[in-house]
Structures are given as structure tokens and as C-alpha cells.
C-alpha positions in Angstrom: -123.8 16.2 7.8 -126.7 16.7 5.3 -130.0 15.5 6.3 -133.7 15.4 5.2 -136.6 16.7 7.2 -139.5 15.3 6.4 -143.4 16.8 7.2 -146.3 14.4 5.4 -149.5 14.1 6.0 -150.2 18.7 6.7 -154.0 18.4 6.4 -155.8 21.8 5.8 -159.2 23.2 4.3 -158.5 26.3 2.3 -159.8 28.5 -0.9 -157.8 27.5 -3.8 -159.3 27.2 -7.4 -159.4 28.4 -10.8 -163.4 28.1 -10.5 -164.7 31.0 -8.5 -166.7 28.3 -6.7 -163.7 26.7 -5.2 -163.0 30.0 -4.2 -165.8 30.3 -2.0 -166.8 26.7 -0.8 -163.2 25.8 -0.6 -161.8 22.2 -0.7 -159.0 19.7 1.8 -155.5 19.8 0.8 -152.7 17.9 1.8 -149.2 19.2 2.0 -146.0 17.1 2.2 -142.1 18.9 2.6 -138.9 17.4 2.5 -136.7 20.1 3.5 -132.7 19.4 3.0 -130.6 20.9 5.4 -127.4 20.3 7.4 -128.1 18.8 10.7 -124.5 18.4 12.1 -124.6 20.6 15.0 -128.0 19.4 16.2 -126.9 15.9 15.9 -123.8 16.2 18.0 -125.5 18.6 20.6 -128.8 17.3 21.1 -130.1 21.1 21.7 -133.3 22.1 20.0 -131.4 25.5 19.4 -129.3 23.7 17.0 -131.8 22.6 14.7 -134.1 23.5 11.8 -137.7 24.4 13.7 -140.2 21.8 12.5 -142.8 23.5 14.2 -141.8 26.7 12.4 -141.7 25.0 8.8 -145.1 24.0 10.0 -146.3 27.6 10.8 -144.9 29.0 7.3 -146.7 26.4 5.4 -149.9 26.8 7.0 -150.0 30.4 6.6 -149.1 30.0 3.0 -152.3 27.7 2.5 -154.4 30.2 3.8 -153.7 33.0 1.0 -156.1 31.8 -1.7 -154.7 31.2 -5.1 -155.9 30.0 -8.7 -153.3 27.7 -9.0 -151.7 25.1 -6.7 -148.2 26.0 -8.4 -148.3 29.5 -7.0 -149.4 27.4 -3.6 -146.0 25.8 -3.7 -143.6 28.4 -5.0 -144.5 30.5 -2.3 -144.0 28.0 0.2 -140.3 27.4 -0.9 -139.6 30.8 -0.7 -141.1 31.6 2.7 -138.9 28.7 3.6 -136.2 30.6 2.3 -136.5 32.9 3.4 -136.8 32.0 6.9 -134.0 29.7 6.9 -130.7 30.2 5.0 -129.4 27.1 5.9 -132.2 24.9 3.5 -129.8 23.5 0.7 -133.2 22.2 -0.9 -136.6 22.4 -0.8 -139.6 20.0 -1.7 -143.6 20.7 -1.7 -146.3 19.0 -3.0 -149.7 20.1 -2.5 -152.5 17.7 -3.3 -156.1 19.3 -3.9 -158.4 15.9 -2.7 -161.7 15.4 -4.6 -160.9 17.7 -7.3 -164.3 18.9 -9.2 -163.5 17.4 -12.4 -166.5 16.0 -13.3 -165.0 11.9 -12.1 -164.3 10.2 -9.2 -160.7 11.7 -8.6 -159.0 11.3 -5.5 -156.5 14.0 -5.2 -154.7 16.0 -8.2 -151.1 17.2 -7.2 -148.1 19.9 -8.0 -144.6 19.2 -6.6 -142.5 21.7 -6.8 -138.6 21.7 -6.3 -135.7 24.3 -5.7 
């Protein structure tokens, strides 16, 4: 049975920026994943064991948003690939990673990548 995890609303502050000064006084982020998976096992047995780790998605994808980067694609890709890399099971992958109050020179509430493999 295919299913979709789902992890909105990742809040974090981190470094990333094309502008050196982003770099430095650093900026919130939002992350969302939708991670497709097969969830047969865990739905017949009920046993954490059996599952795709939430948590450990979690972990992956805040340690990702920690490495500062110039551009939120890079963010993303390496995201997925942690992801990956950590589970073989994934069938496929979403992230999107929305930089709030981007310094653009306007009142902009969030620019966004979404990545997909």
C-alpha cells in the first residue's frame, strides 16, 4: 500500500543567501516534505518498527538547513538525497523551502523552491 507522509509547517532560522549579508544575519525558513513510501506493513502491524521514522525525516532535514548555501535549490536537492539515502524504501520525494521576508527591496512574504525526485 503506497502512502504519503506529510511534514508542514518545519520552522527554522539559518544562513542561506546569495548576499553575504544573509550569510551572516541569517533569515526564518519554512520547510514542508511529502515523502511517498509504502506503508503496508506498518499499517497491518501497528509497530513503530514498521514504519518510515518521522522523527528521523525530521532530524535529516534539520541538519540539512543548517549547512549554509547560496541557493535554496541546493537547500532542497540535498535534502532529497539525505532522504535517500537514509531510506531506500522513499518511492518519491517532495521539498519546498520558503525563505520568509526575502530582502528584495518590497514587502514579500516568503519566496519558495520545490524540488521533486
Amino acid at each position: 500500500m503506497e502512502g504519503i507522509i506529510e511534514i508542514e509547517g518545519m520552522e527554522f532560522f539559518a544562513y542561506h543567501g546569495c548576499y553575504e549579508t544573509e550569510r551572516i544575519v541569517g533569515n526564518k525558513f519554512m520547510v514542508y516534505a511529502r515523502i511517498q513510501t509504502d506503508c503496508s506493513k506498518a499499517a497491518q502491524s501497528d509497530d513503530i518498527n514498521d514504519a518510515l521514522s518521522y522523527l528521523t525525516a525530521y532530524e535529516i532535514i534539520a541538519r540539512e538547513m543548517m549547512i549554509k548555501s547560496h541557493l535554496l535549490e541546493h537547500v532542497a536537492q540535498r535534502m532529497i538525497d539525505a532522504l535517500y539515502r537514509t531510506f531506500p524504501q522513499i518511492t518519491h520525494v517532495t521539498i519546498k523551502v520558503s525563505k520568509l521576508n526575502p530582502p528584495l527591496g518590497g514587502k514579500i512574504a516568503a519566496t519558495s523552491v520545490t524540488l521533486s525526485k
